[in-house]
C-alpha positions as CSV (number, residue, x, y, z in Angstrom):
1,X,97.1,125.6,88.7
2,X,95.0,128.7,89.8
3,X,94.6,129.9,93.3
4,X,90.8,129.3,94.2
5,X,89.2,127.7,97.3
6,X,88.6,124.6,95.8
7,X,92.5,123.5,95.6
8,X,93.1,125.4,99.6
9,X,90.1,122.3,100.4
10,X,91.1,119.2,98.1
11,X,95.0,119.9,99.7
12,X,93.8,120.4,103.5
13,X,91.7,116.9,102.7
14,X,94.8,115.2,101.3
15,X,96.9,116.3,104.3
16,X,94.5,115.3,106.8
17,X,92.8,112.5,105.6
18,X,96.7,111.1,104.0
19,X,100.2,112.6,103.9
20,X,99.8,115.5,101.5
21,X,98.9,115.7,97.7
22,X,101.7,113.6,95.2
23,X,103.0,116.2,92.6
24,X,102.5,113.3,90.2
25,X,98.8,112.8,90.9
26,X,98.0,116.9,91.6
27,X,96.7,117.6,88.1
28,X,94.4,115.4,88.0
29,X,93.1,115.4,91.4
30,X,92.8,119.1,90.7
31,X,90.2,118.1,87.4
32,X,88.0,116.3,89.7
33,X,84.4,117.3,91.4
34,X,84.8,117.6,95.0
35,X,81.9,115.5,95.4
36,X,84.0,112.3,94.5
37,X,87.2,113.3,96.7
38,X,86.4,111.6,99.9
39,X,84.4,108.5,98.2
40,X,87.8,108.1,95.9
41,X,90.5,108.6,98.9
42,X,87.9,105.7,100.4
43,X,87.3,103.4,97.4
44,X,91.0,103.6,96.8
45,X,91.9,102.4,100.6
46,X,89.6,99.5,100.7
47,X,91.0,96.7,99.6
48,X,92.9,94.4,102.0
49,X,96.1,95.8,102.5
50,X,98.4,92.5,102.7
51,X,101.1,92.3,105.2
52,X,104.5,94.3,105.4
53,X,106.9,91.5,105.9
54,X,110.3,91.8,106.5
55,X,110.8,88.8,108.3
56,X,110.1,84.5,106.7
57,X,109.0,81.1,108.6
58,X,113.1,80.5,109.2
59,X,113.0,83.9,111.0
60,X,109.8,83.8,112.6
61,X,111.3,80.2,114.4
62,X,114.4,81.8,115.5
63,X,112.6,85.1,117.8
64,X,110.0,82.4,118.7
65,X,112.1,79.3,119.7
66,X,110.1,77.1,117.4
67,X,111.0,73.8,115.9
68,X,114.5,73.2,116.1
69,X,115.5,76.8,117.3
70,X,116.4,77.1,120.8
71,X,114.2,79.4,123.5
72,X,115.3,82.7,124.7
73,X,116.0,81.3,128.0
74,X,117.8,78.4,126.8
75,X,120.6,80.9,124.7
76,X,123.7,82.4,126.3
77,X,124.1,85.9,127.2
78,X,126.1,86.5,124.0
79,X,123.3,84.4,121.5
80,X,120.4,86.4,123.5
81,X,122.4,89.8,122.5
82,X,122.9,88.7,118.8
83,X,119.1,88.0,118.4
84,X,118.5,91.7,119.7
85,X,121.1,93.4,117.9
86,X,119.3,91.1,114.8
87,X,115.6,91.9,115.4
88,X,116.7,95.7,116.4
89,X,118.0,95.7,112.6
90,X,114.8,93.9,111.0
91,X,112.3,96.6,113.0
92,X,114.6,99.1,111.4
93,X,113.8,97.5,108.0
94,X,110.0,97.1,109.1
95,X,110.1,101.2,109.7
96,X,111.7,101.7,106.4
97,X,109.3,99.8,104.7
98,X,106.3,101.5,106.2
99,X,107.6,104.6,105.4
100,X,107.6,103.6,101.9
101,X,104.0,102.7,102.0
102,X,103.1,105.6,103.6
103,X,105.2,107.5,100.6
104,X,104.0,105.4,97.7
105,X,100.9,104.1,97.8
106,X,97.7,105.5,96.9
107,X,95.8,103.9,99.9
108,X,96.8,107.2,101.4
109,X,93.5,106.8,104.0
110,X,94.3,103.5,105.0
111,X,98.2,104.1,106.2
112,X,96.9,107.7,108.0
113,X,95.0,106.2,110.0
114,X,97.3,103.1,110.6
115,X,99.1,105.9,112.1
116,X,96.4,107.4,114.0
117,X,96.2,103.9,115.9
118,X,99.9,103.3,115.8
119,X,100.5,106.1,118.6
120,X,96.8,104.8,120.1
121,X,98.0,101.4,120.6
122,X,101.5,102.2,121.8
123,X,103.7,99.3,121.8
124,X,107.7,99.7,122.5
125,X,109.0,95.8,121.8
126,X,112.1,94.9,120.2
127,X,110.7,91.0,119.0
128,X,110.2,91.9,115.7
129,X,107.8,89.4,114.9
130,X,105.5,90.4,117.2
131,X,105.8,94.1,116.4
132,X,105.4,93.1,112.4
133,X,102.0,91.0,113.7
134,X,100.9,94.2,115.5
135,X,101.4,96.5,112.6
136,X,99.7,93.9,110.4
137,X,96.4,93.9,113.0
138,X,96.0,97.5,112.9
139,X,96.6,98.0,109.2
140,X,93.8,95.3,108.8
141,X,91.7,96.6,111.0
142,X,92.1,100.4,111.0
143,X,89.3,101.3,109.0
144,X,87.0,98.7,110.7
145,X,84.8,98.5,113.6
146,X,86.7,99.7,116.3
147,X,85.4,96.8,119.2
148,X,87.5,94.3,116.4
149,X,90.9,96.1,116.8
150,X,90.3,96.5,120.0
151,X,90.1,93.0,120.8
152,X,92.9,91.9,118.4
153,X,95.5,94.6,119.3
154,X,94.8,93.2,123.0
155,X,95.1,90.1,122.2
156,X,98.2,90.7,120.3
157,X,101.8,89.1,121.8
158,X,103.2,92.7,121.4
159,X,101.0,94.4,123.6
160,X,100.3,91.6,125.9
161,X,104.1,91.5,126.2
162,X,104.1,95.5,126.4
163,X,102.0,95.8,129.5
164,X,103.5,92.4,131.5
165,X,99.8,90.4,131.3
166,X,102.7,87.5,130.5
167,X,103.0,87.9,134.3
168,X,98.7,88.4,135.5
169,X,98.3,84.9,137.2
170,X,95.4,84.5,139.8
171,X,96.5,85.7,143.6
172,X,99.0,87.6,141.9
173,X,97.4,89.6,139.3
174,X,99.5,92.5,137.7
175,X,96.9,95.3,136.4
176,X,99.4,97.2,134.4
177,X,97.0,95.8,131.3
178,X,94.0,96.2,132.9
179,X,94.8,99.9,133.7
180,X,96.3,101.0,129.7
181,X,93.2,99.3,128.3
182,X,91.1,101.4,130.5
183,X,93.2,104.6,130.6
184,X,94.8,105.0,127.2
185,X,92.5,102.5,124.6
186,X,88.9,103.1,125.9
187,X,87.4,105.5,128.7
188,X,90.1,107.9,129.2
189,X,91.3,109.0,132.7
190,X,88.6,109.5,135.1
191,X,85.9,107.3,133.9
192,X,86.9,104.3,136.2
193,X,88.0,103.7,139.9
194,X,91.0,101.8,140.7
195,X,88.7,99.1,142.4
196,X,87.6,98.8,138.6
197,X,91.6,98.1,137.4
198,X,92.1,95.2,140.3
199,X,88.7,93.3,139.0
200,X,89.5,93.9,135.7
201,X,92.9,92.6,135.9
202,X,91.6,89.6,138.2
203,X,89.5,89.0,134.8
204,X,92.7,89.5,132.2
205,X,95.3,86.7,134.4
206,X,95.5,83.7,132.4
207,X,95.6,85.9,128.9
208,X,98.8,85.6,127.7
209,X,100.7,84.3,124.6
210,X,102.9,80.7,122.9
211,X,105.9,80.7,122.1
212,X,104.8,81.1,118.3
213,X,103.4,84.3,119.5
214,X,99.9,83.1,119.1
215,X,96.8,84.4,121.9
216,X,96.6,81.5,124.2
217,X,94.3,81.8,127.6
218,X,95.5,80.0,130.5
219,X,92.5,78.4,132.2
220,X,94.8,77.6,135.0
221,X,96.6,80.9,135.6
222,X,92.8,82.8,135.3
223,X,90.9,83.8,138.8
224,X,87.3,82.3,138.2
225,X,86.1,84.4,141.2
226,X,83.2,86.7,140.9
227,X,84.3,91.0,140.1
228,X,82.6,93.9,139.9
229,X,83.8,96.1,137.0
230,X,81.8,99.6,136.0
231,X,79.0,98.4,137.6
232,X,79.1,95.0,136.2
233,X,79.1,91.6,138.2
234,X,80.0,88.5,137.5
235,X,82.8,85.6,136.8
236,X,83.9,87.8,134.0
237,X,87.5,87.2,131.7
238,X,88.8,89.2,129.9
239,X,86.5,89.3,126.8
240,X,83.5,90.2,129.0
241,X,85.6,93.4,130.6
242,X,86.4,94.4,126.7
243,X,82.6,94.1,125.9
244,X,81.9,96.0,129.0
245,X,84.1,98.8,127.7
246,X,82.2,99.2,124.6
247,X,79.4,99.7,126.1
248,X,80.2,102.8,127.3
249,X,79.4,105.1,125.5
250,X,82.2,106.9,127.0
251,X,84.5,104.8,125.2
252,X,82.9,106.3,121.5
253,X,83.4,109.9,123.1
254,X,87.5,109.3,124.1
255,X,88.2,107.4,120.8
256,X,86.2,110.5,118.6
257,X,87.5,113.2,120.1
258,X,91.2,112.0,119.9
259,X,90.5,110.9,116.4
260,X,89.4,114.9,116.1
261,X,92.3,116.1,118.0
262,X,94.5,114.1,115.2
263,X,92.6,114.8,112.0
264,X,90.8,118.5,112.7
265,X,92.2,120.4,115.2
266,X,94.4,119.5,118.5
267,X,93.2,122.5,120.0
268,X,89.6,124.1,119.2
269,X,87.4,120.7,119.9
270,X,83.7,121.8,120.3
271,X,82.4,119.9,122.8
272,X,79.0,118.8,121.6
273,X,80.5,118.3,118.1
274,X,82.6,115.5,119.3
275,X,79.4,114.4,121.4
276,X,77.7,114.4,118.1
277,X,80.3,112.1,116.6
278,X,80.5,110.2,119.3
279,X,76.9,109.6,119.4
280,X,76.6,108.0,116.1
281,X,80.0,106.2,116.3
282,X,78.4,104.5,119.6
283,X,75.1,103.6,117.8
284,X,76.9,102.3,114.4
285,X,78.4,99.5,116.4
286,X,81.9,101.3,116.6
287,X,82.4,102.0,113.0
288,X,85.7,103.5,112.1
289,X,84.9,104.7,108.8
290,X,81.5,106.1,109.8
291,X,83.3,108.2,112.2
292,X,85.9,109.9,109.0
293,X,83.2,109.8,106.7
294,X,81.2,112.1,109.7
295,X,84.5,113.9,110.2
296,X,85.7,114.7,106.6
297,X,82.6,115.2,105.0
298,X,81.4,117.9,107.8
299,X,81.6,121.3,106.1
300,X,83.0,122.6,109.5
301,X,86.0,119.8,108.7
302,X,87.0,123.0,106.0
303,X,86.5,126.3,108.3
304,X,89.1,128.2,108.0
305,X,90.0,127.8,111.8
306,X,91.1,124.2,111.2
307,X,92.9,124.9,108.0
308,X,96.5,125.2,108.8
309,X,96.6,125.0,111.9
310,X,98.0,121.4,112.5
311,X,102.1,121.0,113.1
312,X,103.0,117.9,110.9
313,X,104.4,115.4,112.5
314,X,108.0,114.5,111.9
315,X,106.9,111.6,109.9
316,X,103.9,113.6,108.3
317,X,106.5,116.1,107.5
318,X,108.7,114.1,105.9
319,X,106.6,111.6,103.9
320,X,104.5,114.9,102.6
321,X,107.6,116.0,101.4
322,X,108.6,112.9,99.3
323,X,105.8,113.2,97.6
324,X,105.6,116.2,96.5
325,X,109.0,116.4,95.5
326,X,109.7,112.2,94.8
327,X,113.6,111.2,95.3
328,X,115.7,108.0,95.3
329,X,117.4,107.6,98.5
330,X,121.3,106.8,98.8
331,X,121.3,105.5,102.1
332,X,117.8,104.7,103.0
333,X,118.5,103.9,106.1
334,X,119.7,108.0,106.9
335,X,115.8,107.8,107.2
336,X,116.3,106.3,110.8
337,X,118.2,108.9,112.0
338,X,116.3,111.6,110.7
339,X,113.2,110.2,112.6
340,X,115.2,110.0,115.7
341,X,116.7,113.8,115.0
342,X,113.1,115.0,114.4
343,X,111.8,113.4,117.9
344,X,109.3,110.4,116.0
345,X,110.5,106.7,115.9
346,X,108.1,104.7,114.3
347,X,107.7,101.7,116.6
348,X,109.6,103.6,119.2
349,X,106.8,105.7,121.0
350,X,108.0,107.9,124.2
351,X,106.0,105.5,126.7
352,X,102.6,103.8,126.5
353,X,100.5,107.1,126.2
354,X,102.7,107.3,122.2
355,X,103.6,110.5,120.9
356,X,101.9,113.8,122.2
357,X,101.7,115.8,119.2
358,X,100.8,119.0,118.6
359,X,103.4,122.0,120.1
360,X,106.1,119.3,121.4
361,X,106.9,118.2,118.0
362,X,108.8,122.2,118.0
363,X,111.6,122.9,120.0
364,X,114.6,125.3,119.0
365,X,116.6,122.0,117.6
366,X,114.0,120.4,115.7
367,X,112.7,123.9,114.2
368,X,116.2,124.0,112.8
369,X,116.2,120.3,111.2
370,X,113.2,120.8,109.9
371,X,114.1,124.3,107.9
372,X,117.0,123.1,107.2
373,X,115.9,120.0,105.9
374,X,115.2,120.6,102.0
375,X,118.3,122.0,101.4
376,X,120.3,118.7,103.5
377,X,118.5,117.2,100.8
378,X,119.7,119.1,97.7
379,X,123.1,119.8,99.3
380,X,123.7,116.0,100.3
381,X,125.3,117.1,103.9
382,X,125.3,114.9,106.9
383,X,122.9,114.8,109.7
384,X,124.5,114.9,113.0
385,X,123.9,114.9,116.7
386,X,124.2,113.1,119.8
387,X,123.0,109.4,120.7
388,X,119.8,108.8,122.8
389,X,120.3,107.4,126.4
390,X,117.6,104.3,124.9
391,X,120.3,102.4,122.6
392,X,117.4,101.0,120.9
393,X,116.8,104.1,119.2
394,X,120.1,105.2,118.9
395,X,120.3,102.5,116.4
396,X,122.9,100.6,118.3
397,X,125.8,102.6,118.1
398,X,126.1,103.2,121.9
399,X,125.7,105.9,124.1
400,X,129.0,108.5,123.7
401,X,128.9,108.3,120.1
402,X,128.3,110.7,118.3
403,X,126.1,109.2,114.9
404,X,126.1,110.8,111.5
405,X,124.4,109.8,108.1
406,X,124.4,111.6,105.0
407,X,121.0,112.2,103.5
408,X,121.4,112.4,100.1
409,X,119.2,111.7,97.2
410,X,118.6,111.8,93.6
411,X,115.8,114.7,93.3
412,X,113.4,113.7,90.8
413,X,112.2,117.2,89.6
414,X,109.8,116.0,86.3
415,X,106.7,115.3,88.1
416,X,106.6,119.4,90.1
417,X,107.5,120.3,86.5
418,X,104.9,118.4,84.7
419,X,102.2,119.5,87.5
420,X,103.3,123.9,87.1
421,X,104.5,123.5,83.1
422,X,101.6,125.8,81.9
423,X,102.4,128.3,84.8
424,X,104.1,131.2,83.6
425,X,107.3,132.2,85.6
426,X,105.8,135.4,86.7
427,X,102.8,133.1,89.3
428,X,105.3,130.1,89.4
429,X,106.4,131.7,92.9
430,X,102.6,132.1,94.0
431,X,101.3,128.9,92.3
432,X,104.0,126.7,94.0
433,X,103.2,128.5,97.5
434,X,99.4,127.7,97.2
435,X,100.0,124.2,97.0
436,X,103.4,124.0,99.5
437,X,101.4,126.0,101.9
438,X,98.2,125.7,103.6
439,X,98.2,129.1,105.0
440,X,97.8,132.2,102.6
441,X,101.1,133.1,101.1
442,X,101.2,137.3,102.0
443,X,102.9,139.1,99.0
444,X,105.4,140.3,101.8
445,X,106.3,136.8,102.6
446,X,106.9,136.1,99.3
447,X,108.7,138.6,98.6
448,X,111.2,137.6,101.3
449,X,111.3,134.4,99.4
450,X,111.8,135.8,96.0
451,X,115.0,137.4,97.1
452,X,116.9,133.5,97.4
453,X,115.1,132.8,93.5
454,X,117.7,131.7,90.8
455,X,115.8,132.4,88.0
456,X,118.6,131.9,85.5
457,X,116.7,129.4,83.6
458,X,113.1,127.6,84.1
459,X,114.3,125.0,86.0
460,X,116.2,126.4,88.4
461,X,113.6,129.3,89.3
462,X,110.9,126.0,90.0
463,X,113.5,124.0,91.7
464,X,114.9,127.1,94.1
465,X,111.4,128.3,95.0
466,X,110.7,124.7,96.1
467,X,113.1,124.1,98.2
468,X,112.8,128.1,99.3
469,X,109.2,127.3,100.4
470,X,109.9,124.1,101.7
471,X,112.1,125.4,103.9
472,X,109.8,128.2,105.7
473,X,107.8,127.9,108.9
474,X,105.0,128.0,106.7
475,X,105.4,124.5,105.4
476,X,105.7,123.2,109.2
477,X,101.8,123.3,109.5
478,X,99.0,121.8,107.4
């Protein structure tokens, strides 16, 4: 490995555009033109990426009531809590298995961006089914045309269920839908009136969904009447206010310049760059991967002033660091708590906005988790802290306890060997800090480092500067 430009680019790529380079793949990714770099990281997200499923047809019957299973309202209060506790532990196994796609696979594009519209499209439901459905539309759809997820996410039972359009009947409409789908999915704050959320939720009543979790539209519950909505009149439903959405161009302006928030920089956004964006995502007909390709093949994508600037996430931290240094789990599930103790539950967001990012994933607890994290790892010690007030993320173990996992793993070195074996010890220190970090390593800073080296034998100096540089502010940003 060799410090150069080249490697600083091909690493901020694989950290924006996925979760960080895999110490398995880094050599030859490192051999490679950068001209094919964004065409491979496409190519090799484009196939269909099949359905995470942790749930069968027997399971699916019980959550839904189907068949010969009974309804939710027909169980006790003791069956109803059993089914919770039940599909509270299958979305914990639907989180652990995304994690491991997010870790493993090599559609490292594709999952990203799942992401991107997994905190878009925030949906806090503990029917698992319908949360598996969810995650299975936007994984399908995420590198599509936007106006398709759109319409599938809101017509999905988890969101439906999410934002209470169950309950938007005509003479008693409920525009908590009407007003996320305008707010937080398409125009943003400001672009609407709230004259605009009561037609448009006199538009979505009668949308709802079976009890198989299917889309179903209620011609009986749906106002027929005549609304006004941006401008717009006419005996519209729901499908009409959606296709009124997208035709603001509005819409392409919120959606590119959160999707350069997320993927450049969550602070410096040019305006007329995004308007730029924005302009050609609007005229393409909404489509997503127009939009990265504009993104990360713009040589401002690689100024220096979006290079390392970018907190990772508590899941982008975490997965970035299983692959570059890959380990077998003890207690997988350790992994829940961690996201919890790190402030990022997948399928948990904080409310229907999702998660904030940038600055609030730091605070003086998680800053401490998070340096202290490679060295949980290596040590095997226990993660411990309070439980949340939301017993749904506190994994069911009630509110006064106190929960503790021990994250511990078998650390598979060989592939960060493999990658540095022609290094010589003297620039193992640097070479290892140009691809841990992706802000310059000073030779003062690494000389801080180089004062916690065990350099009694190869392996130990490679394996103690990891886990050194790992655990450094540094490695917080990307």
């Amino acid at each position: 490995m060799h410090d150069s430009l080249a490697q600083r680019r091909l690493q901020h790529l694989f950290w924006r555009a996925g979760f960080g380079p895999a110490s398995s793949e880094w050599p030859a990714w490192l051999r490679r033109p950068e001209e094919v770099w964004w065409p491979m990281l496409r190519r090799l997200s484009a196939q269909d990426p099949g359905e995470l499923f942790v749930t069968d047809d027997v399971v699916r019957g019980l959550f839904m009531g189907v068949g010969e299973f009974a309804r939710v309202e027909e169980l006790t209060p003791e069956e109803r809590r059993e089914r919770r506790a039940q599909s509270r532990d299958l979305l914990q196994g639907l989180n652990l298995l995304w994690l491991e796609e997010m870790t493993l696979t090599p559609a490292q594009l594709r999952e990203k961006v799942a992401l991107f519209w997994h905190g878009h499209f925030a949906s806090r439901n503990l029917n698992i089914v319908f949360q598996q459905d969810l995650l299975h539309v936007i994984r399908t759809h995420a590198l599509g045309n936007f106006g398709d997820l759109l319409r599938a996410v809101s017509k999905s039972a988890a969101m439906l269920a999410f934002l209470n359009n169950q309950q938007n009947r005509k003479a008693k409409p409920n525009e908590n839908f009407a007003r996320e789908v305008m707010e937080l999915f398409t125009l943003g704050r400001g672009h609407y009136t709230e004259a605009d959320i009561k037609e448009a939720a006199r538009a979505f009543t009668g949308w709802g969904f079976n009890a198989k979790g299917e889309f179903v539209f209620r011609q009986n519950q749906h106002d027929r009447g005549v609304k006004t909505v941006l401008g717009h009149t006419g005996r519209f439903d729901g499908d009409d206010v959606l296709d009124i959405l997208l035709e603001q161009r509005q819409t392409a302006r919120f959606i590119a310049r959160k999707m350069y928030r997320f993927f450049v920089n969550d602070e410096r956004v040019p305006e007329e760059r995004v308007l730029g964006l924005a302009d050609r995502f609007y005229d393409s007909g909404y489509d997503i991967s127009l939009l990265l390709d504009d993104i990360f093949t713009a040589e401002w994508f690689y100024d220096t002033e979006n290079m390392g600037n970018q907190i990772k996430s508590p899941v982008m931290l975490w997965v970035g660091l299983r692959r570059a240094l890959p380990m077998t789990l003890d207690d997988p599930e350790a992994q829940l708590l961690l996201q919890r103790a790190l402030g990022q539950v997948l399928f948990h967001p904080p409310n229907v906005a999702g998660w904030p990012g940038g600055r609030t994933w730091i605070d003086a607890t998680t800053l401490m988790l998070r340096l202290r994290l490679p060295h949980i790892l290596a040590a095997g010690d226990a993660i411990d802290l309070s439980a949340a007030d939301d017993d749904d993320i506190a994994m069911g173990q009630g509110r006064a306890s106190r929960l503790r996992r021990r994250l511990t793993a078998e650390l598979h070195w060989e592939p960060l060997f493999e990658a540095f074996a022609r290094t010589p010890d003297d620039d193992l220190l640097p070479a290892l800090a140009r691809y841990l970090w992706q802000t310059p390593a000073s030779d003062d800073r690494l000389a801080v480092v180089r004062k916690h080296l065990n350099a009694t034998s190869r392996e130990q100096l490679l394996q103690t500067a990891a886990l050194q540089l790992m655990a450094t502010p540094e490695y917080q940003l990307c």
